[in-house]
C-alpha positions in Angstrom: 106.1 107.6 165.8 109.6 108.9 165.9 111.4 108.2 162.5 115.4 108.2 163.2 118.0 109.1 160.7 121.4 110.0 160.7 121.6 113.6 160.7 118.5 113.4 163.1 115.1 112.2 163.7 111.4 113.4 162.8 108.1 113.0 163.9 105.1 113.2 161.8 102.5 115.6 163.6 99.5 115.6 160.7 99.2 113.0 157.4 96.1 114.2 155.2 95.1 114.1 151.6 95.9 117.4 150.8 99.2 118.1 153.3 101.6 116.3 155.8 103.0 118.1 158.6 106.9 117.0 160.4 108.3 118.3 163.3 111.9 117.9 162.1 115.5 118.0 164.4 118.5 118.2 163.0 121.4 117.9 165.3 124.2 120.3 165.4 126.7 120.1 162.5 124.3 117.6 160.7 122.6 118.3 157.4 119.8 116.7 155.1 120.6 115.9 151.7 120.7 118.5 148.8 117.2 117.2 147.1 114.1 118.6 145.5 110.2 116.7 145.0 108.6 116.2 142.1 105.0 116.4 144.4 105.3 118.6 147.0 106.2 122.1 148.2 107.5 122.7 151.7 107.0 125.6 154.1 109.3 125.4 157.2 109.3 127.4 160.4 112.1 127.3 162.9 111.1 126.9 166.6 114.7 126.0 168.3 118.3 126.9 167.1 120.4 128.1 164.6 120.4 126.9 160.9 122.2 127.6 157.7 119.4 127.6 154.5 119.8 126.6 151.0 117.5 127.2 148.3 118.1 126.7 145.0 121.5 128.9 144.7 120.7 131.3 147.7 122.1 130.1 151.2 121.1 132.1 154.2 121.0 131.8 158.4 117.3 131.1 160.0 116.7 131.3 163.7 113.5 130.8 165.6 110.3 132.7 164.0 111.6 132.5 160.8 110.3 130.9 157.8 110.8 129.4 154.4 109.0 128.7 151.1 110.5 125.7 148.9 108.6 125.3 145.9 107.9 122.1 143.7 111.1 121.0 142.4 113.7 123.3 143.7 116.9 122.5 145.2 117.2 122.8 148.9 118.8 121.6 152.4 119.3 122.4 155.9 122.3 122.4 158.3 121.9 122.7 162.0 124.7 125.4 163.6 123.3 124.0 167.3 120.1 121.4 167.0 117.6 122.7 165.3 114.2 122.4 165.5 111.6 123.0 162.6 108.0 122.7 161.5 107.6 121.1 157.8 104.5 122.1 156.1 103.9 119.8 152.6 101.4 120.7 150.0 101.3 119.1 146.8 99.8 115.3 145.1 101.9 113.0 147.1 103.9 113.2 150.1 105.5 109.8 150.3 109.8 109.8 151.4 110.5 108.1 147.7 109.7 111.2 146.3 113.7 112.3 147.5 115.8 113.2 144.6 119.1 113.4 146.6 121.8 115.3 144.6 124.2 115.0 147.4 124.6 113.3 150.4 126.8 112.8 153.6 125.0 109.2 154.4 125.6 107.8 150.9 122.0 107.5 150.4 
């Protein structure tokens, strides 16, 4: 099931007890919200486009084949140069979308 949103949309590919895995695109010049978890970690791996990377106070470029670690309660978000495409790994104790702490965001969310 495709889940829309307004930077994008995302699909989720695995939901377990231990992990939950999105195939995430962002279109170009959109961004997700600056947020952290309280329950989960996030490994991401590019497979289409350009992106610019922030975690915690380091911001960086990604292209396809590479990869990002996001730990349990750090600050992060991703903006798509062209649409972006990306695998989202999540391992932690609960997985749900209400555990979002948004600390800015374009949607007013």
């Amino acid at each position: 099931m495709i889940e829309q949103r307004p930077w994008g949309f995302y699909e989720v590919l695995s939901d377990a007890v231990d992990h939950k895995v999105k195939r995430i695109t962002v279109h170009p010049g959109k961004r997700l919200s600056l947020q952290r978890h309280k329950h989960r970690s996030e490994h991401w791996f590019i497979v289409e486009g350009m992106a610019h990377i922030q975690i915690g106070n380091e911001e960086f470029t990604a292209v396809v084949g590479d990869s990002v670690d996001i730990s349990t309660g750090e600050l992060h978000r991703i903006e798509a140069v062209d649409r972006v495409v990306f695998i989202e790994v999540q391992t932690g104790t609960y997985f749900g979308e209400d555990d979002i702490e948004r600390l800015e965001d374009d949607y007013g969310r």
